[in-house]
Each structure stands twice: as structure tokens, then as C-alpha cells.
Backbone as CSV, one residue per row, in Angstrom:
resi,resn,N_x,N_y,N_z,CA_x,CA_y,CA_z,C_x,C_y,C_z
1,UNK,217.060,207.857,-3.156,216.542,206.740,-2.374,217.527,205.574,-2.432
2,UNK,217.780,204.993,-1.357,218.930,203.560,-1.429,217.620,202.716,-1.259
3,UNK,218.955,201.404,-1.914,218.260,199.799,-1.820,217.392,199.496,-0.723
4,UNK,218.143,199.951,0.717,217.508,199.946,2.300,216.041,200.214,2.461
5,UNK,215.747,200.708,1.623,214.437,201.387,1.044,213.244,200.905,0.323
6,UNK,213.491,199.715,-0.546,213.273,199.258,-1.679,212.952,197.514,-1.665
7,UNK,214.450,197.046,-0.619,214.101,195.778,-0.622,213.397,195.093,-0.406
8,UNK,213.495,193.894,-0.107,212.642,192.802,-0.001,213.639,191.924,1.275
9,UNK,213.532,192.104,2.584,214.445,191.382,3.163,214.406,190.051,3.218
10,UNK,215.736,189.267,3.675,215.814,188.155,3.719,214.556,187.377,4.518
11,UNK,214.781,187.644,5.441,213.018,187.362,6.187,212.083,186.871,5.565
12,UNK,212.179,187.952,4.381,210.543,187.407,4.120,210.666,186.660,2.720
13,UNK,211.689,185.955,2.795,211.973,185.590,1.420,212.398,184.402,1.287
14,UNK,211.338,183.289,0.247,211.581,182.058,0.313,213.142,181.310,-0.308
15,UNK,213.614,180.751,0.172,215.046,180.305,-0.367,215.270,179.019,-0.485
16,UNK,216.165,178.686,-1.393,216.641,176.942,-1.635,218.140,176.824,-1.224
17,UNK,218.761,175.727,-1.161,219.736,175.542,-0.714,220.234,174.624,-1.609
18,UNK,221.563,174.221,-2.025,222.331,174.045,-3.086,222.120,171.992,-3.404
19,UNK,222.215,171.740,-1.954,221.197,170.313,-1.847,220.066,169.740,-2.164
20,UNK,219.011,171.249,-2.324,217.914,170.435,-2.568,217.654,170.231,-4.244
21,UNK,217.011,169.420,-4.640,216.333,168.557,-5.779,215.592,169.692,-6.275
22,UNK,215.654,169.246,-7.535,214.878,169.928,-8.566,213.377,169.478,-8.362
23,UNK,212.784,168.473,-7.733,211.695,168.566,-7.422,211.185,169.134,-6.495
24,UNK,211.714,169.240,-5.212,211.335,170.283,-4.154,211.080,171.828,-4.653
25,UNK,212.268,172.304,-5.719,212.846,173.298,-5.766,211.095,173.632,-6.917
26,UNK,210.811,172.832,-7.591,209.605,173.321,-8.121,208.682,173.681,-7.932
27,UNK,208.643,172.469,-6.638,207.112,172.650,-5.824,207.189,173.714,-4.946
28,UNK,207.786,174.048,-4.684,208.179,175.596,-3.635,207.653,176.860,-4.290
29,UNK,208.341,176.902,-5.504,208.128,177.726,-6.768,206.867,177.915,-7.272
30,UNK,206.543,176.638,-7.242,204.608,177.016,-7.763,204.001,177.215,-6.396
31,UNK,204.052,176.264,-5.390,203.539,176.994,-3.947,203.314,178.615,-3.723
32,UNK,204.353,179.260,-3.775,204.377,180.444,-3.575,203.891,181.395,-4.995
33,UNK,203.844,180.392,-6.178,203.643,181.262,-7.047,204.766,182.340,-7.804
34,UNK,205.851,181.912,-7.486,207.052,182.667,-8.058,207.497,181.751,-9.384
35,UNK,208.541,182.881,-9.974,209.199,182.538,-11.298,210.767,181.730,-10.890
36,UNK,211.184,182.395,-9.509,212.759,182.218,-9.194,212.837,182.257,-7.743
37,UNK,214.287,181.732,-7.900,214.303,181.447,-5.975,216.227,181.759,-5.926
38,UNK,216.304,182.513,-4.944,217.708,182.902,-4.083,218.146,181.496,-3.695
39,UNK,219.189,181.534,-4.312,220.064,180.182,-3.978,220.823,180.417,-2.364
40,UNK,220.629,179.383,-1.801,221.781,180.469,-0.862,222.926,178.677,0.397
41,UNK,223.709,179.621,0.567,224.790,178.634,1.148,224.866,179.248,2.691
42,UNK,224.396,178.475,3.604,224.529,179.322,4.711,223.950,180.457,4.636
43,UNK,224.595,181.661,5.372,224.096,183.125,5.108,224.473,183.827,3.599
44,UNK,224.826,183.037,2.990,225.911,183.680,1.730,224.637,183.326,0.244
45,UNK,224.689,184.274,-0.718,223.663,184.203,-1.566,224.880,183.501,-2.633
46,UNK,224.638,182.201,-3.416,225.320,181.915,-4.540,224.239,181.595,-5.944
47,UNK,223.210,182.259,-6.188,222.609,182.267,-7.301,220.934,182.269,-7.439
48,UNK,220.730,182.416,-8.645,219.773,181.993,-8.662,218.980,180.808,-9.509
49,UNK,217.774,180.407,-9.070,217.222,179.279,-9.735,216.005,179.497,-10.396
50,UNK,215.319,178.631,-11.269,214.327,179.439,-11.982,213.611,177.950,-12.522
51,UNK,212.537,178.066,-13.001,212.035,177.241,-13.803,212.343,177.276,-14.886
52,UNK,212.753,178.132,-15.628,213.358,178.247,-17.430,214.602,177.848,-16.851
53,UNK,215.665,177.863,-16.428,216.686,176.768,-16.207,216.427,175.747,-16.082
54,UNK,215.817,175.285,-15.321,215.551,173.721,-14.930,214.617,173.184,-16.348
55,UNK,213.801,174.028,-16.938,213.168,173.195,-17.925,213.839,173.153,-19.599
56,UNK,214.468,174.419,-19.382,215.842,174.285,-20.457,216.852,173.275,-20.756
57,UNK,217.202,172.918,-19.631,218.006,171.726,-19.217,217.542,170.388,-19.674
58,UNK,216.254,170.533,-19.041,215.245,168.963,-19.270,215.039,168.683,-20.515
59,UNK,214.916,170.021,-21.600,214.411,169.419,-22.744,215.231,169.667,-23.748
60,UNK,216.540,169.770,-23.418,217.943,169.603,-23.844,218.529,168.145,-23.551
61,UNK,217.799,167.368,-22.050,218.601,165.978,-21.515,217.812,164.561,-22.415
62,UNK,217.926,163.583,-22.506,217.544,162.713,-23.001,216.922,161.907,-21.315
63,UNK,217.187,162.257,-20.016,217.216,161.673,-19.230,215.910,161.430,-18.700
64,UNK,216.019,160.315,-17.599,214.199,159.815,-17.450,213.735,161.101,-16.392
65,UNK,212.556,161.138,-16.820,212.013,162.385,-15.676,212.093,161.841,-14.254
66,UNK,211.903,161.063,-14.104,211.933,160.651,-12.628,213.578,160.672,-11.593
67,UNK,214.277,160.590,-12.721,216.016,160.832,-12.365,216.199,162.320,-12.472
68,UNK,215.351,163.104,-13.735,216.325,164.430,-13.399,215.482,165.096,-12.032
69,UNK,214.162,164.800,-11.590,213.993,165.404,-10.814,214.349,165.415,-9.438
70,UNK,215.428,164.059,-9.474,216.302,164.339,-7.731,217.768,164.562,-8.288
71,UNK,217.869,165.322,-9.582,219.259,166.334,-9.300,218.968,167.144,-8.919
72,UNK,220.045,168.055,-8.234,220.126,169.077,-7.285,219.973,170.312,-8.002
73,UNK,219.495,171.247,-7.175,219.590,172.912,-7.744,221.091,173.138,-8.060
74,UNK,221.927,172.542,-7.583,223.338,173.526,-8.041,224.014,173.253,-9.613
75,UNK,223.159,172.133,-10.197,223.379,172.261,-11.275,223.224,172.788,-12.288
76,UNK,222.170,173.513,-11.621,221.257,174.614,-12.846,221.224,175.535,-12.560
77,UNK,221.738,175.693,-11.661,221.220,177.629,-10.792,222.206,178.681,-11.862
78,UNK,222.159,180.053,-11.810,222.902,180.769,-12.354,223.662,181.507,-11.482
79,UNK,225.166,181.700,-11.621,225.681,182.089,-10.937,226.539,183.521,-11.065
80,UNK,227.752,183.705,-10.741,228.164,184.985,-11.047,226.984,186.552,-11.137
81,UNK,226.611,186.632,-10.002,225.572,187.787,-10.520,225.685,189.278,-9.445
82,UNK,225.653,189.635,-9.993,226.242,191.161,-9.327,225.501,191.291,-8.385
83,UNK,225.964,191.714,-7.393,225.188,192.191,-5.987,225.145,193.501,-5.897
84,UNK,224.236,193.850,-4.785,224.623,195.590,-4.287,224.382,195.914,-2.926
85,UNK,224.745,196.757,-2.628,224.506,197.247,-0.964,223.190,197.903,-0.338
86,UNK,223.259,197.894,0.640,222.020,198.857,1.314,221.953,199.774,1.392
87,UNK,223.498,200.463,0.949,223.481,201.552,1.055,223.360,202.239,-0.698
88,UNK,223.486,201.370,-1.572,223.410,201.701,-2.999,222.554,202.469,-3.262
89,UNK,222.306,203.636,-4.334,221.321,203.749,-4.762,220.360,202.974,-5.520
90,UNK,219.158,203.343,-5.956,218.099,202.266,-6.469,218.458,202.238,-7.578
91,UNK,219.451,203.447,-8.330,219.728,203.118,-9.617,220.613,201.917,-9.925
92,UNK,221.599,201.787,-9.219,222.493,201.414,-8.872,221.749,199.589,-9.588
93,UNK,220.927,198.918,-8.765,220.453,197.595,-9.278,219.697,198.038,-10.328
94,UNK,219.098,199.065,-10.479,217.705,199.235,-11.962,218.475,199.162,-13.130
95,UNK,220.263,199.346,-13.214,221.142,199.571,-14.490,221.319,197.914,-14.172
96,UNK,221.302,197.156,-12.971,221.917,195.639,-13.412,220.717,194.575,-13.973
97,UNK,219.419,195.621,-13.671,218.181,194.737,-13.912,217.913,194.734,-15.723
98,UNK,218.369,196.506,-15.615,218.280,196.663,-17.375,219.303,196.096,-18.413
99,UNK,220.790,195.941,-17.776,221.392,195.300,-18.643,221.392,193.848,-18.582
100,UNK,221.235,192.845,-17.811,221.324,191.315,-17.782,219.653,191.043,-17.879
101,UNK,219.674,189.351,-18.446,218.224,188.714,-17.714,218.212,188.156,-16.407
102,UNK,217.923,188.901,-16.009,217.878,188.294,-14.106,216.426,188.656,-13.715
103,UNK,216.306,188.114,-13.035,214.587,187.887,-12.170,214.607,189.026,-10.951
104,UNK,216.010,189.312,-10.340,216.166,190.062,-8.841,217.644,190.420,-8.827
105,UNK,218.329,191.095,-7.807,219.188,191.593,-7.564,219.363,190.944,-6.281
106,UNK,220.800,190.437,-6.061,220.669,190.756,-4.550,221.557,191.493,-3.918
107,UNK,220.851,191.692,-2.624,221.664,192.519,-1.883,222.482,191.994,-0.785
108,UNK,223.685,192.021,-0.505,224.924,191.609,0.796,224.996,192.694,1.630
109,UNK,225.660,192.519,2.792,226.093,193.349,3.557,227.770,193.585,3.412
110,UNK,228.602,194.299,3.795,229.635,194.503,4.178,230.755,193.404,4.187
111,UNK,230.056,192.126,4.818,230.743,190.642,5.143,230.443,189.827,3.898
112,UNK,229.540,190.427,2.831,229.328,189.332,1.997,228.040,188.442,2.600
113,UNK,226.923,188.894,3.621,226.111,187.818,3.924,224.708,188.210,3.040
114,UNK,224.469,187.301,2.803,222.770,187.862,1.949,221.619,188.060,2.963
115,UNK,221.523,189.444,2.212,220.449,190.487,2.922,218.726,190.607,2.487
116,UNK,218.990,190.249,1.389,217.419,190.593,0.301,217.868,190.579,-0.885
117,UNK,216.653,191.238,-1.695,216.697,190.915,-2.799,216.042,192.223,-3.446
118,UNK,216.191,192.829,-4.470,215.319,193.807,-5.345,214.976,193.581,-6.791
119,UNK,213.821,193.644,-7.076,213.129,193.200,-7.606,212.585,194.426,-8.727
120,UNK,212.351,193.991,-9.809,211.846,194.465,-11.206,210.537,195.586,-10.637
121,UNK,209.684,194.629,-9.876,208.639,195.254,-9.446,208.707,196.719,-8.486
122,UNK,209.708,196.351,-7.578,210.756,197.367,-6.770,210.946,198.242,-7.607
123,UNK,211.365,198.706,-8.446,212.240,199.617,-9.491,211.302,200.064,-9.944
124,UNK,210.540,199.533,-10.635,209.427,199.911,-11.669,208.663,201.130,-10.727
125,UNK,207.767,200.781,-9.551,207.349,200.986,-8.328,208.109,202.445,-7.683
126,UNK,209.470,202.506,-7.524,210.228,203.584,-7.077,210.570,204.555,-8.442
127,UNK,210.851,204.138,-9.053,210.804,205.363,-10.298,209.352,205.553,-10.648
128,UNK,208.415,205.090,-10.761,207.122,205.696,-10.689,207.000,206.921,-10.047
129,UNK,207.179,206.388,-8.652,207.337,207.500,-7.602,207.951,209.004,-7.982
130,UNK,209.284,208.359,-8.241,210.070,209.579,-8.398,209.880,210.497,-9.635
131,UNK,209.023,209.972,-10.465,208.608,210.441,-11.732,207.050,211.328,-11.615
132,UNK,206.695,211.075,-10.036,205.646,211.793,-10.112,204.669,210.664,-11.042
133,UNK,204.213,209.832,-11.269,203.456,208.728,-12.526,202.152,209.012,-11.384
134,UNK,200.958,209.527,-11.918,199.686,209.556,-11.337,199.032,210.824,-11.159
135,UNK,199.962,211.821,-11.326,199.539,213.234,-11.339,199.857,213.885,-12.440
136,UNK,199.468,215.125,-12.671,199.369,215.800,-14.064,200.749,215.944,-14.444
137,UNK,200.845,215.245,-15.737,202.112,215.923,-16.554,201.655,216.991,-17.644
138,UNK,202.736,218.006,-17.879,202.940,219.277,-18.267,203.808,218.856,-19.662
139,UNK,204.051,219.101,-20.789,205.028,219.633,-21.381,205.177,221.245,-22.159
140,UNK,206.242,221.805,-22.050,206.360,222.751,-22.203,207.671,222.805,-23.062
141,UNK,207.392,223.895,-24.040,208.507,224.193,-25.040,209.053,225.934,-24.821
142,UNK,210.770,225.467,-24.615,210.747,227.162,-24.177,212.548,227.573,-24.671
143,UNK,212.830,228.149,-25.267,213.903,228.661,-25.850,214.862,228.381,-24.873
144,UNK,216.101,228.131,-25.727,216.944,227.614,-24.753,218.034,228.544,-24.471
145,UNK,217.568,229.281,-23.257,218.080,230.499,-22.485,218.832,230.386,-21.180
146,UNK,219.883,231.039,-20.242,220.133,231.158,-19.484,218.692,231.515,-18.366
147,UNK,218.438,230.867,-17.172,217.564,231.256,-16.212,216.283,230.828,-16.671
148,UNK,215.758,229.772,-17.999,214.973,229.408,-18.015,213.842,228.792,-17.111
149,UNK,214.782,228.169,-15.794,213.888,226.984,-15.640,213.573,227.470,-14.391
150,UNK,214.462,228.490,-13.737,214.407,229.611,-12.711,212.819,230.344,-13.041
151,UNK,213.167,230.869,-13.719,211.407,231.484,-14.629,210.745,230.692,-14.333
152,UNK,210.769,229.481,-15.126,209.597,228.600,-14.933,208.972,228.376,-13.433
153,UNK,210.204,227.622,-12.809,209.789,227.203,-11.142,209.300,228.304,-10.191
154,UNK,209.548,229.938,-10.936,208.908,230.989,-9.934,207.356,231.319,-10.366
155,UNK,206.990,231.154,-11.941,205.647,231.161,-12.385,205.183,230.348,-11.501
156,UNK,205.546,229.034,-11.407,204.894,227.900,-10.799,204.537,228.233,-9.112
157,UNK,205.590,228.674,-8.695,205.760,228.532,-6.738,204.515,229.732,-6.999
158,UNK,204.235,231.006,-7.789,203.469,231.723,-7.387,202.037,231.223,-7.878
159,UNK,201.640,229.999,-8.589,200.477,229.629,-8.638,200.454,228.622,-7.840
160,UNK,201.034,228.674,-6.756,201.059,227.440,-5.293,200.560,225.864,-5.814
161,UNK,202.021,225.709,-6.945,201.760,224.423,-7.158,202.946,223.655,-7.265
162,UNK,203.025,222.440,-6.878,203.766,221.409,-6.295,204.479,221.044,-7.938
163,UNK,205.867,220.899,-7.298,206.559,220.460,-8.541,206.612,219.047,-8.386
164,UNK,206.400,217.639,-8.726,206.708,216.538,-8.220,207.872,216.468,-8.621
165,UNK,208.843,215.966,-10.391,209.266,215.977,-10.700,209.844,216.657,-12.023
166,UNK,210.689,216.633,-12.819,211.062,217.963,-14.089,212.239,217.165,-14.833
167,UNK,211.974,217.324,-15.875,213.473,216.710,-16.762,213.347,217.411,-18.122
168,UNK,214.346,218.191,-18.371,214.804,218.865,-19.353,215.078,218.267,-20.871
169,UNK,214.771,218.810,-21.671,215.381,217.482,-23.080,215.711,218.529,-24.127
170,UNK,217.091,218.419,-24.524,216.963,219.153,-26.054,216.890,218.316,-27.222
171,UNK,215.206,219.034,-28.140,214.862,218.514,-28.849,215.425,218.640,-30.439
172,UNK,217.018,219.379,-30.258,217.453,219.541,-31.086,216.711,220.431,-32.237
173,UNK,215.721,221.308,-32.104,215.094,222.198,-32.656,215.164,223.452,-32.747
174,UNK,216.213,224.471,-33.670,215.703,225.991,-33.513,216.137,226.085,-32.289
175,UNK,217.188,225.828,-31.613,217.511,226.482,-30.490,216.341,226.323,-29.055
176,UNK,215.575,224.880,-29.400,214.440,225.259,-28.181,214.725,223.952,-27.268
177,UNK,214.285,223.564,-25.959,214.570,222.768,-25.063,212.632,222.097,-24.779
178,UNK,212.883,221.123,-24.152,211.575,220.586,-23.765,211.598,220.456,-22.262
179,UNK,210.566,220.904,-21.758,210.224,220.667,-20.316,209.342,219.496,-19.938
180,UNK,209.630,218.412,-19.533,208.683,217.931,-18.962,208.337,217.948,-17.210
181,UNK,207.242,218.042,-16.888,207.093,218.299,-15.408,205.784,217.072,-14.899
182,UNK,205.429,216.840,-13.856,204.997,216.372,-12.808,204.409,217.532,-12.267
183,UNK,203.416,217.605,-11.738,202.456,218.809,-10.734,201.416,218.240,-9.903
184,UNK,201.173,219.076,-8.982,200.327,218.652,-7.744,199.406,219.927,-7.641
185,UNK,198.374,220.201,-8.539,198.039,221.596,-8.845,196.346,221.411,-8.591
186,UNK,195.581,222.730,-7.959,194.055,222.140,-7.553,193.521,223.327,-8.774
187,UNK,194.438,223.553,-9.694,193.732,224.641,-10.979,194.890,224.516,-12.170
188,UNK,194.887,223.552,-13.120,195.444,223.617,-13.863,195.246,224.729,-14.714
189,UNK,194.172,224.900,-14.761,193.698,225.710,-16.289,194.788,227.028,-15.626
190,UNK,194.297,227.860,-14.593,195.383,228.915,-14.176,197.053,228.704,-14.149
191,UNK,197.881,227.614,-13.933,198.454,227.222,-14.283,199.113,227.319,-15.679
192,UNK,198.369,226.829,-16.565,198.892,226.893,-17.991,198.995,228.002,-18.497
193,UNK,197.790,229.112,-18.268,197.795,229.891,-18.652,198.557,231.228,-18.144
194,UNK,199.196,231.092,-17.106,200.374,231.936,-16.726,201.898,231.295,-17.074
195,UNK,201.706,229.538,-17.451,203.063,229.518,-18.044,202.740,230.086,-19.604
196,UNK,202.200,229.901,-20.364,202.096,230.552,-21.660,201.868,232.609,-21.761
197,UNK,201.708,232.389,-20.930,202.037,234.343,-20.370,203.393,234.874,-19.851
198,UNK,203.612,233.640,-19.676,205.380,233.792,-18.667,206.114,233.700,-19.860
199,UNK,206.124,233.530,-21.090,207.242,233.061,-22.376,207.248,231.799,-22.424
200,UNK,206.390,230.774,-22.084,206.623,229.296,-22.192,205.221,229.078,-23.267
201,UNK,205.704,227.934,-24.180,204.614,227.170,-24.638,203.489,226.029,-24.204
202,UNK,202.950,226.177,-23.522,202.520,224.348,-22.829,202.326,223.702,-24.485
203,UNK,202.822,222.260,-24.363,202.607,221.484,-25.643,201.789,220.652,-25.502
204,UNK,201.427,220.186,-24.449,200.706,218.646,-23.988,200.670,218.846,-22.282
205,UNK,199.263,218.737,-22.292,198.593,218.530,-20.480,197.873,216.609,-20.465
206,UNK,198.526,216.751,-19.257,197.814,214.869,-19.518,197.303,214.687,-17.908
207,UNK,196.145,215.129,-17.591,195.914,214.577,-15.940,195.446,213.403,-15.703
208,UNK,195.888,213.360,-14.536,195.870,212.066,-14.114,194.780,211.820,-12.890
């Protein structure tokens, strides 16, 4: 799945501009109920802004409240922050969300113009998906053999049940591997009991 997929376009997305005041820039922020806001210059994204900046700042300044609140966002915004494309994959921002503290990602086009934004919630939301999260997970313990998983996925296709997703793990045990699976199945119990007939262990059923 790409970003194109995922985002949050510019459209629909509230923004500040490098002029405005830290008081506007608040009241916008609680208006809408957000944590952070896309800085932006023209069409061009240069950061972001947040209330833990701006109140970090404040109670670091000795200055009168009524003065810091007509300095500008560009003094506080954060800058330098990695962008990505539309055409990126979703992993692609979920590794920039997991390694930095950032609120969003954004996304440019080709020219460098800001496109959107992807979001924690985004990610969380699409790997759900792709993880199959809501339907029955399986684990299964099964020697770690050539054509294992071949076996497995033909037990399965002949009890006409949906693979959502599958990820392999060696548990460093005796030569054995771990299956975890995702299923879309209207008879588990038949299910299990032809993978444990097939040479597999089921270890843990969890429906959802």
C-alpha cells in the first residue's frame, strides 16, 4: 500500500503560516482540537508547530505573557523533518514516525510542494489492516522443514479458509519455527483440527 492511500490531503488540512502569532496559532489548535499544525510557506511545507513547543519555550522565557503571545510561529516551529512521497510505501513514514518524536509526516510532490500529511493514526489503522487485527489469529508450531508453509497453506485452501495475513518466527527452539496467521474461517474447530492432523501443532486460537 503507498502513502496515496493513507493520507490526509492538503485540503483538508488546517495550516499556519510562518507570520502568524503564537496566539492565533493556539486558538486554531484548540478550535479544531489538535496537538500540531503543518507549518507551511506558500505551497512548500517548512515544519511543524505544536503546543509543547510553544509552552516549552514559555516556561523556559522570563517574558510577559501578553508579549510572547504576538511572537510568531517561526520561532518555535520544528524544522528539518523528513518528508515522503505518494508514491512511498506506508512503511516508508511508519519507520520515520517510529524513529523521531513527530506528531505527522509530510508528504511533497516531485517539485517539493506540500501535499498532506500521515499520521500515527494512519499507520496504526493500515497495519491493522494488513495484519488481519479483528479476525481469528492462529499460532502454530511446526518443525523447521523445507515446504512447510506450502503444507500448511494447502491444509488451509482445502478447508476453504481465507488467509488474511502469516509471519513466520524462529523461536530458536529444537529446530522448530512459529506460525502466526490471520483467518477468515466460518469453522474453526475443523480447521485446527486438520492443521494438527496435517503435522502442525496449533499453540494458541484467539477469535475475534
Amino acid at each position: 500500500m503507498m502513502v496515496k492511500n493513507i493520507m490526509i490531503p492538503i485540503e483538508k488540512l488546517t495550516t499556519v503560516a510562518l507570520e502568524d502569532t503564537v496566539k492565533d496559532t493556539i486558538a486554531l489548535i484548540d478550535a479544531h482540537n489538535l496537538l500540531s499544525l503543518p507549518v507551511v510557506q506558500g505551497n512548500k511545507f517548512v515544519g511543524i508547530i505544536s503546543k509543547k513547543y510553544i509552552f516549552e519555550e514559555y516556561f523556559k522565557s522570563n517574558e510577559d505573557k501578553e508579549e510572547f503571545l504576538e511572537r510568531k510561529v517561526a520561532e518555535f516551529m520544528k524544522t528539518k523533518i523528513d518528508a515522503v512521497s505518494e508514491r512511498d510505501l506506508v512503511e516508508v513514514p511508519g519507520k520515520i514516525l517510529a524513529e523521531h518524536n513527530l506528531q505527522f509526516v509530510p508528504v511533497v510532490n516531485e517539485k517539493g510542494n506540500f501535499n498532506g500529511i500521515v499520521t500515527h493514526k494512519a499507520i496504526f489503522k493500515t497495519f491493522n489492516k494488513i495484519l488481519g487485527v479483528g479476525h481469528t489469529r492462529i499460532e502454530v508450531i511446526t518443525r523447521d522443514v523445507k515446504g512447510r508453509l506450502a503444507a500448511l497453506t494447502e491444509i488451509i485452501t482445502k478447508q476453504d479458509v481465507n488467509i488474511l495475513s502469516i509471519a513466520e518466527i524462529d523461536i530458536e527452539v529444537m529446530n522448530l519455527r512459529e506460525i502466526i496467521m490471520r483467518v477468515d474461517s466460518k469453522n474453526i474447530k475443523a480447521l485446527i483440527e486438520a492443521l494438527n492432523g496435517g503435522g502442525f501443532t496449533v499453540k494458541r486460537v484467539d477469535e475475534e
